[in-house]
C-alpha positions as CSV (number, residue, x, y, z in Angstrom):
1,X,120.5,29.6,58.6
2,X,120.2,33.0,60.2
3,X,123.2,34.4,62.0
4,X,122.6,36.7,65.6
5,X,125.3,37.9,66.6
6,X,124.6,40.7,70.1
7,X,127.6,42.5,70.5
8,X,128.1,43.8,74.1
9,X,128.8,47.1,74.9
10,X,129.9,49.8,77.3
11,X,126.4,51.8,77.6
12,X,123.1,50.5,77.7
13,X,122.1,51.0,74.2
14,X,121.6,48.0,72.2
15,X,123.0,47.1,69.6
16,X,122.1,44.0,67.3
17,X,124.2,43.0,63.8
18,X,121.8,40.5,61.8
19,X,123.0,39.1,58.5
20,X,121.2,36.9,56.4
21,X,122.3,37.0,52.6
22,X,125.6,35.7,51.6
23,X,128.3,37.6,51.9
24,X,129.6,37.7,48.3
25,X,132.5,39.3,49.2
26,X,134.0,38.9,45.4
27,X,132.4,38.8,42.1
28,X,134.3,37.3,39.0
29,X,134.7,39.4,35.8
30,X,136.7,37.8,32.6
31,X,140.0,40.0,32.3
32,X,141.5,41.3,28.9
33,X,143.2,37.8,28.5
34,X,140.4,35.3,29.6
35,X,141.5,34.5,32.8
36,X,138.7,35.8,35.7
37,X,139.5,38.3,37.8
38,X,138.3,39.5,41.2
39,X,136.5,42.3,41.9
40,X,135.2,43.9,45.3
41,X,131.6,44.3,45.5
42,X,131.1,47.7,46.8
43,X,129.8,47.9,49.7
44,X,127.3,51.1,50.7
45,X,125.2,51.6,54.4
46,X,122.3,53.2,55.0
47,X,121.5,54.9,58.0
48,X,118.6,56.1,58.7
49,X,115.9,56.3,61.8
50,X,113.0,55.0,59.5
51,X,112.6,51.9,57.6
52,X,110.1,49.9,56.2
53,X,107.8,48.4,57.2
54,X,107.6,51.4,58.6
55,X,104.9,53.4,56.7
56,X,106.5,57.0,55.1
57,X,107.4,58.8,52.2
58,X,111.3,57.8,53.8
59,X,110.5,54.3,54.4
60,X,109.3,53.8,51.3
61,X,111.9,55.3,49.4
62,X,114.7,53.5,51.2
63,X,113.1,50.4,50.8
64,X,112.8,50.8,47.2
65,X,116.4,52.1,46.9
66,X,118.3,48.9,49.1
67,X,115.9,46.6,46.4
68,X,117.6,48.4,43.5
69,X,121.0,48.5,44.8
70,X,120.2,44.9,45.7
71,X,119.3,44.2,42.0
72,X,122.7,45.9,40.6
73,X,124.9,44.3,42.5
74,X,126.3,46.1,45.4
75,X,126.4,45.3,49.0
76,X,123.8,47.0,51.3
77,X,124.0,47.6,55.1
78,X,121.6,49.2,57.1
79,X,121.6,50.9,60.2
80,X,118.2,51.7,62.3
81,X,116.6,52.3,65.4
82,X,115.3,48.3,66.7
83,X,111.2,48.0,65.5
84,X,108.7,46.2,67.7
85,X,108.5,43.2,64.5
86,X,112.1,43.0,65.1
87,X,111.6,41.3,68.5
88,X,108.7,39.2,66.9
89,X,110.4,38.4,63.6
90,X,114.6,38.9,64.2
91,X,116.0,39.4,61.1
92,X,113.0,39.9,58.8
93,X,114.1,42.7,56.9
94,X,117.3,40.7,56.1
95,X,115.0,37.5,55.1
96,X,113.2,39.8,53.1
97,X,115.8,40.5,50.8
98,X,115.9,44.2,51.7
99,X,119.6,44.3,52.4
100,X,122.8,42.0,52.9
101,X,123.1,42.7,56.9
102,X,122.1,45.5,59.3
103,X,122.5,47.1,63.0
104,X,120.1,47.7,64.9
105,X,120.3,50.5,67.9
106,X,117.9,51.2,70.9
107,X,115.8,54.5,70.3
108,X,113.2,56.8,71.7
109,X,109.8,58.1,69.9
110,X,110.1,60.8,68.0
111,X,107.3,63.9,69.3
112,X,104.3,63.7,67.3
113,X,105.0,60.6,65.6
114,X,104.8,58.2,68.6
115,X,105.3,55.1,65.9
116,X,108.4,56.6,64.9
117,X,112.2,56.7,67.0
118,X,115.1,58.7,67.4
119,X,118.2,56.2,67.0
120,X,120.8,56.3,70.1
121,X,123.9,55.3,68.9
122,X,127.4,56.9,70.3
123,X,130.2,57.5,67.4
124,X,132.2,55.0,68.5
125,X,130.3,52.2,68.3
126,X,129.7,52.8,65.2
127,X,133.0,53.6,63.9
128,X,133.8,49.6,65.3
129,X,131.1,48.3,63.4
130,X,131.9,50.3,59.9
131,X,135.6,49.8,60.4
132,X,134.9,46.1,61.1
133,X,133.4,46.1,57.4
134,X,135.5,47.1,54.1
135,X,132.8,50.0,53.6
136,X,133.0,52.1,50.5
137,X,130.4,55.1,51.1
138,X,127.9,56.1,53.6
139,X,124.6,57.3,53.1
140,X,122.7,59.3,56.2
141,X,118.8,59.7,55.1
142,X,118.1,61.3,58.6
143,X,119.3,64.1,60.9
144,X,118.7,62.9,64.0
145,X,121.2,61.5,66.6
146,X,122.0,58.4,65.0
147,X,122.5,60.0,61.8
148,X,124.8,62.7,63.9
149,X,126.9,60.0,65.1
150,X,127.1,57.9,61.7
151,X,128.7,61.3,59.8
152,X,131.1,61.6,62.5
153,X,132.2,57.9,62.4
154,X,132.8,58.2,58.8
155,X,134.1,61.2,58.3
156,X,137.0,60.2,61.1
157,X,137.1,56.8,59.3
158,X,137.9,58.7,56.0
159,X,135.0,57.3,54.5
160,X,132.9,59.2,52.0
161,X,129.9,60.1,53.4
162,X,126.3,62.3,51.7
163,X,123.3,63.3,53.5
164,X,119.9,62.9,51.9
165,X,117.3,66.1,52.6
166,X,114.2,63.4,52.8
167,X,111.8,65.5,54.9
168,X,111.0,69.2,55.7
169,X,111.1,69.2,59.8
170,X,111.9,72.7,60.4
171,X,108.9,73.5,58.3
172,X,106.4,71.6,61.0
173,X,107.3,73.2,63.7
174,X,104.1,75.8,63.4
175,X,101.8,72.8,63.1
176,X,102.9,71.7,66.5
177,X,103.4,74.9,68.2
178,X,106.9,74.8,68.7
179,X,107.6,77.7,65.9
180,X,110.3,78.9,68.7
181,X,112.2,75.9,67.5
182,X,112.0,77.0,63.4
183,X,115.4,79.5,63.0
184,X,117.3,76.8,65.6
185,X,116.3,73.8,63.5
186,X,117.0,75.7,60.1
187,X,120.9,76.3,61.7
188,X,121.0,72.4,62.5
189,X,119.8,71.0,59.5
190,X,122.4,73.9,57.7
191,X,125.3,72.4,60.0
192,X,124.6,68.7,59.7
193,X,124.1,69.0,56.1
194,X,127.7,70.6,56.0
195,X,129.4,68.4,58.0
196,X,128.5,66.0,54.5
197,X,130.1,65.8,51.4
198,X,126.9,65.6,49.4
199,X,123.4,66.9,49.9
200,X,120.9,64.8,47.6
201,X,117.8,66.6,47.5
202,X,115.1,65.2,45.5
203,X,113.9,68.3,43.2
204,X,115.0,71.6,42.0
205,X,112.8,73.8,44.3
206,X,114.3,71.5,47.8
207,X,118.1,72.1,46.1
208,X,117.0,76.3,45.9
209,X,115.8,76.1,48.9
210,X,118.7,74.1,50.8
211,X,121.1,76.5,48.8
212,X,119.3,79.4,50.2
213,X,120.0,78.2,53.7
214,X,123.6,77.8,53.1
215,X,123.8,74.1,52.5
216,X,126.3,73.3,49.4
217,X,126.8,71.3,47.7
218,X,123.2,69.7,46.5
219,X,122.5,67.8,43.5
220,X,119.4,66.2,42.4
221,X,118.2,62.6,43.4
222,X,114.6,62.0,42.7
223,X,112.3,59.3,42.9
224,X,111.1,56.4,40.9
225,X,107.5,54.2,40.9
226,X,106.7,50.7,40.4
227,X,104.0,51.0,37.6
228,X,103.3,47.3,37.6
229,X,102.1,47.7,41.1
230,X,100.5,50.9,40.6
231,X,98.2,50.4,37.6
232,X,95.1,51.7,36.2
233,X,94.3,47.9,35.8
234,X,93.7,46.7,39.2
235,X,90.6,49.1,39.6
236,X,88.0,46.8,41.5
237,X,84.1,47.0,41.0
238,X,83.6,45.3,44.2
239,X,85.8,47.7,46.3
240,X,84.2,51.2,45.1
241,X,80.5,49.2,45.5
242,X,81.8,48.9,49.4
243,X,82.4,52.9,49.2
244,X,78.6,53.1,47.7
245,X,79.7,54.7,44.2
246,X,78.3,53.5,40.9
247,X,80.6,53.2,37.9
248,X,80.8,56.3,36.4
249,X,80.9,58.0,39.6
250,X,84.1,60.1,40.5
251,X,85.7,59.5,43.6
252,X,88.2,61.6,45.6
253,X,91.4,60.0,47.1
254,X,93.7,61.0,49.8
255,X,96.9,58.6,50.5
256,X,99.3,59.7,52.9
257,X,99.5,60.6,56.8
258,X,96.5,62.1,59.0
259,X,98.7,64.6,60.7
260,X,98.4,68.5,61.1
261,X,101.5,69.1,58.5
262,X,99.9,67.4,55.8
263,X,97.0,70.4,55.2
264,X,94.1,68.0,55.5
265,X,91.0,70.7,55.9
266,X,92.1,71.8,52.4
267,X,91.4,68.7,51.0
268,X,88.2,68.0,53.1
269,X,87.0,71.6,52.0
270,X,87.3,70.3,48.5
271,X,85.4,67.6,49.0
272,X,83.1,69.8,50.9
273,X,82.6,72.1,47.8
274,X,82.2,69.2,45.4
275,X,79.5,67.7,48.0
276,X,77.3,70.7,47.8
277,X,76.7,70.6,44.0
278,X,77.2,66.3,44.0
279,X,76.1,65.1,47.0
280,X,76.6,61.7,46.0
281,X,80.3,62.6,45.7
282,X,83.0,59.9,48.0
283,X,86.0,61.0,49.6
284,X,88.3,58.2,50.4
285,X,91.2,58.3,53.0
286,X,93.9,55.8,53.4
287,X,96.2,56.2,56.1
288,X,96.6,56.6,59.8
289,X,97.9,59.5,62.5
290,X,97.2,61.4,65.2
291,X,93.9,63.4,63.2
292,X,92.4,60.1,62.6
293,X,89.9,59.8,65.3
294,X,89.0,63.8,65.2
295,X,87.9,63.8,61.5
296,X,86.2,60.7,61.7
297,X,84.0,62.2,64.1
298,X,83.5,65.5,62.5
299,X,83.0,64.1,59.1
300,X,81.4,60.6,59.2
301,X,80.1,60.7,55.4
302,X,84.1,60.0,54.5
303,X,85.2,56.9,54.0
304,X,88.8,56.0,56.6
305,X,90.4,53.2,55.0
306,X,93.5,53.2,57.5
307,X,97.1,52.2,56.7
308,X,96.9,49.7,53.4
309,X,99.8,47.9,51.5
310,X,101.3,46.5,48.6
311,X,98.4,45.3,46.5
312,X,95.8,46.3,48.7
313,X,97.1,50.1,48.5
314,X,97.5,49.8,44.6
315,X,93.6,48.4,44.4
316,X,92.4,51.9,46.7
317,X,94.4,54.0,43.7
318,X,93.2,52.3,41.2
319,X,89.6,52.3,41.7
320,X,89.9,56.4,42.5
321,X,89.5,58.5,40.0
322,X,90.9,62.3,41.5
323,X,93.7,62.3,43.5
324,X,93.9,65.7,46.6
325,X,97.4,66.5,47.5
326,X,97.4,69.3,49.5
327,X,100.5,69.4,51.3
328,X,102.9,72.6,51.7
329,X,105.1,70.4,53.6
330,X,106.1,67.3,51.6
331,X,109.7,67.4,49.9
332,X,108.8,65.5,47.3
333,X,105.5,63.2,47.5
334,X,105.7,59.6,46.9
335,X,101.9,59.5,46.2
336,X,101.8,61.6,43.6
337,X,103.9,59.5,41.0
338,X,101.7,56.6,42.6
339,X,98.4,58.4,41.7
340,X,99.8,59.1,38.3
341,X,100.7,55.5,37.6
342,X,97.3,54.2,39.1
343,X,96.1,56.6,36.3
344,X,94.1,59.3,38.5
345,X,93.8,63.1,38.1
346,X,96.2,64.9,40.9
347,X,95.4,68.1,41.8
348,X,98.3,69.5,43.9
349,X,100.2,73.2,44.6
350,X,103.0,73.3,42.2
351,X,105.6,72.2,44.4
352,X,108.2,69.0,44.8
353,X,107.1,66.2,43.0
354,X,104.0,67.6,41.1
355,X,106.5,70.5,39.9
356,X,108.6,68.1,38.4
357,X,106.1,65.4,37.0
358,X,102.7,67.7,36.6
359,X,102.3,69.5,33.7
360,X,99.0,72.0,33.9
361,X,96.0,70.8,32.0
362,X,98.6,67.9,30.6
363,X,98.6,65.2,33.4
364,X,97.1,67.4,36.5
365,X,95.7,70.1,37.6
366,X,98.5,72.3,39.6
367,X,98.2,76.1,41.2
368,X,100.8,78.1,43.2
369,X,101.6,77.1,46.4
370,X,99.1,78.6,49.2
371,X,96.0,79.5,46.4
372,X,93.1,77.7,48.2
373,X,90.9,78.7,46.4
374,X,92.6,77.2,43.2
375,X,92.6,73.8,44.7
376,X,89.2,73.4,45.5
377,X,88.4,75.0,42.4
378,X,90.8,72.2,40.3
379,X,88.6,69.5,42.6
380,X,85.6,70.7,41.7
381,X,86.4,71.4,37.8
382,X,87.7,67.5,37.7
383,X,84.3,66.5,39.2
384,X,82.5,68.7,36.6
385,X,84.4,67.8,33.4
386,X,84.3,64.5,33.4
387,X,86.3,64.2,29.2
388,X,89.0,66.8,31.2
389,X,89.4,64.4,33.6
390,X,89.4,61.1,31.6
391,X,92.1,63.1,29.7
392,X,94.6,64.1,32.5
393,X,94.0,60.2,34.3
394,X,95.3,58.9,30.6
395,X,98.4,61.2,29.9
396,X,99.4,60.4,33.7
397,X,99.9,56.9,33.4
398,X,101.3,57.5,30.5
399,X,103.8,59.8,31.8
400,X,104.5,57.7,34.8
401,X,105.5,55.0,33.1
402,X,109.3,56.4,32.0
403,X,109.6,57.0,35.8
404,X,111.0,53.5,37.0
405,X,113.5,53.1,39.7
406,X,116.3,51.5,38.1
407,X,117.5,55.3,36.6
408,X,117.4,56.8,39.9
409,X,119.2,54.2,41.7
410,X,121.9,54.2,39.2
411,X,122.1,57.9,39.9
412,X,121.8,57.3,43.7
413,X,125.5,55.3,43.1
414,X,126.7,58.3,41.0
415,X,126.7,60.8,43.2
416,X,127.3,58.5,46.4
417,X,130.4,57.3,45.3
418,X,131.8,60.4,43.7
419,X,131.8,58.5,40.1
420,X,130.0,62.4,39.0
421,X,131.8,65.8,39.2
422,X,130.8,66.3,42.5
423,X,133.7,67.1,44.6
424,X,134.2,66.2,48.4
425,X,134.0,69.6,50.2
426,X,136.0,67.9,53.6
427,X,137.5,70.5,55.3
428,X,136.2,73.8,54.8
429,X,132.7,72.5,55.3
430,X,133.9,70.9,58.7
431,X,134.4,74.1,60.7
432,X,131.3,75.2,60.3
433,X,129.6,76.1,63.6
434,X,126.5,75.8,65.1
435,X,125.3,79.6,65.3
């Protein structure tokens, strides 16, 4: 039986707590002498403005971290901006098993990404609602104006709470012709990040660069895949007959958002070059945004697959062969451990997740960040050498597969609830200004 509970408030924002799991408030343990003891399940939130089944690399990832801190035993909260399914379906993430309870705030779409909100939540509503709950940690994937207002109801609740550096806003502001907005944004993201006890920063090069911009302290939380959804095994004859490709035919993939900041002409140049010497070549999109309808008219000979899931998704992988990711953008790039566990060829700038996972002429084909040339060359080359290619698809999988989640949610807990050497930096960090 689901519980609703609508708690009414001051301002016109809404606010909805939905809880569907049991509350386990208490799990038994067998002492030193026998007798069971009690112990407190530990109890973390999430906030953040995304969520699945929302589609984005931060969606994604938060979904796949609440399932593993579902799996390991602690107690998981969200907080969100209210989704259009959660008027059709109340409390379907909860039935979902995603997390234990959650509360949902109004919001307003975020510029560019229509599909997407801003939460609108005032600190002091949610300092009632976290001090209503025994609440161990506080995790903030987002920077927006929920996310604002969740570090300042924690950090006046004395609650320990770390910030997650999940995507690279400051950096799309040329795409959208707002670059005026680049050096305020880079101050922002510096003070919010500040206000936190932790930055988690999901590779070396994001954790450079955050430290560059004055953000400290950062440690490193990556990412995990699910290689028994991913795999080289679910490649379908049927589905690459649809795309009009024979058997031994190499096809290009692209999986991710069709949006200005995710440098799609270098990947349609690619398949541009390999077209001229192969013009039987395929290049297949999957995904949805704003570019959609533009290059579907200027280039009608590539296949638009729109938004897929779950299996569906795993199937378009698997029955790719060379995987484009061109981004300059992306902090990390879920796709690419996806592409290497569907066993495919990534060609990619050295950069976030291919410059931890890609090792040149290993698993992939990588160049330095902003050589052109070099990718569409790497496409090409994959095309051409078709042993180099079977190679790289083989020694990907292979790879992938010692990159589950369960590691990097038991390092998510680490460093969340201080059980490291990370050290609160409360205080110092909280008279930073915003100049």
């Amino acid at each position: 039986m689901r519980h609703l509970h609508s708690e009414s408030m001051k301002t016109p924002m809404t606010f909805t707590a939905l809880s569907r799991l049991p509350t386990q408030p208490e799990l038994a343990t067998p002492s030193a002498s026998g007798v069971g003891e009690s112990i407190r399940q530990q109890h973390l939130v999430i906030v953040t403005e995304t969520f699945a089944p929302e589609i984005n690399g931060v969606a994604h990832t938060l979904l796949q971290l609440c399932r593993g801190l579902l799996a390991q035993g602690y107690r998981v909260s969200v907080i969100r901006p209210e989704q259009a399914i959660d008027r059709q379906l109340p409390g379907h993430a909860v039935d979902q098993g995603w997390c234990h309870d959650q509360l949902l705030v109004s919001g307003v779409p975020l510029p560019g990404y229509r599909d997407l909100k801003f939460g609108l939540a005032s600190r002091w509503h949610l300092q009632r609602w976290l001090s209503e709950r025994s609440v161990d940690a506080v995790y903030v994937a987002t920077q927006g104006p929920l996310g604002l207002a969740a570090v300042r109801a924690a950090r006046h609740l004395q609650v320990r709470v770390c910030s997650g550096f999940h995507t690279n806003f400051h950096s799309y502001t040329h795409h959208y012709r707002v670059g005026f907005l680049d050096l305020w944004l880079r101050r922002y993201c510096r003070w919010f990040h500040n206000q936190t006890a932790l930055t988690l920063v999901p590779s070396r090069q994001s954790a450079v660069q955050l430290e560059t911009m004055g953000i400290d302290p950062c440690a490193l939380w990556s990412r995990g895949v699910n290689c028994q959804l991913f795999d080289p095994q679910r490649r379908d004859p049927a589905l690459r007959a649809e795309w009009g490709v024979g058997a031994d035919m190499p096809v290009l993939l692209y999986v991710g958002r069709l949006a200005a900041e995710k440098n799609l002409p270098l990947a349609l140049r690619s398949y541009a070059q390999v077209k001229m010497r192969y013009p039987a070549a395929r290049l297949i999109l999957v995904g949805d945004g704003p570019l959609r309808a533009e290059l579907a008219r200027d280039y009608p000979d590539v296949v638009f697959a729109g938004v897929q899931r779950g299996d569906d998704l795993a199937r378009y992988y698997a029955s790719a062969d060379i995987f484009l990711f061109p981004s300059l953008t992306d902090t990390f790039g879920n796709v690419v451990l996806e592409a290497m566990a569907s066993g495919l060829a990534v060609v990619a700038y050295d950069m976030a997740a291919a410059h931890e996972h890609l090792r040149q002429a290993h698993n992939g084909l990588t160049m330095p960040a902003g050589d052109e040339a070099g990718f569409v060359a790497a496409a090409e080359r994959l095309y051409r050498e078709t042993e180099l290619c079977r190679r790289l698809r083989q020694q990907a999988r292979h790879d992938a597969l010692t990159l589950g989640w369960a590691q990097q949610v038991s390092r998510f807990t680490q460093l969340l609830l201080n059980s490291s050497q990370e050290v609160s930096r409360y205080g110092d960090k909280s008279r930073d200004t915003l100049v």
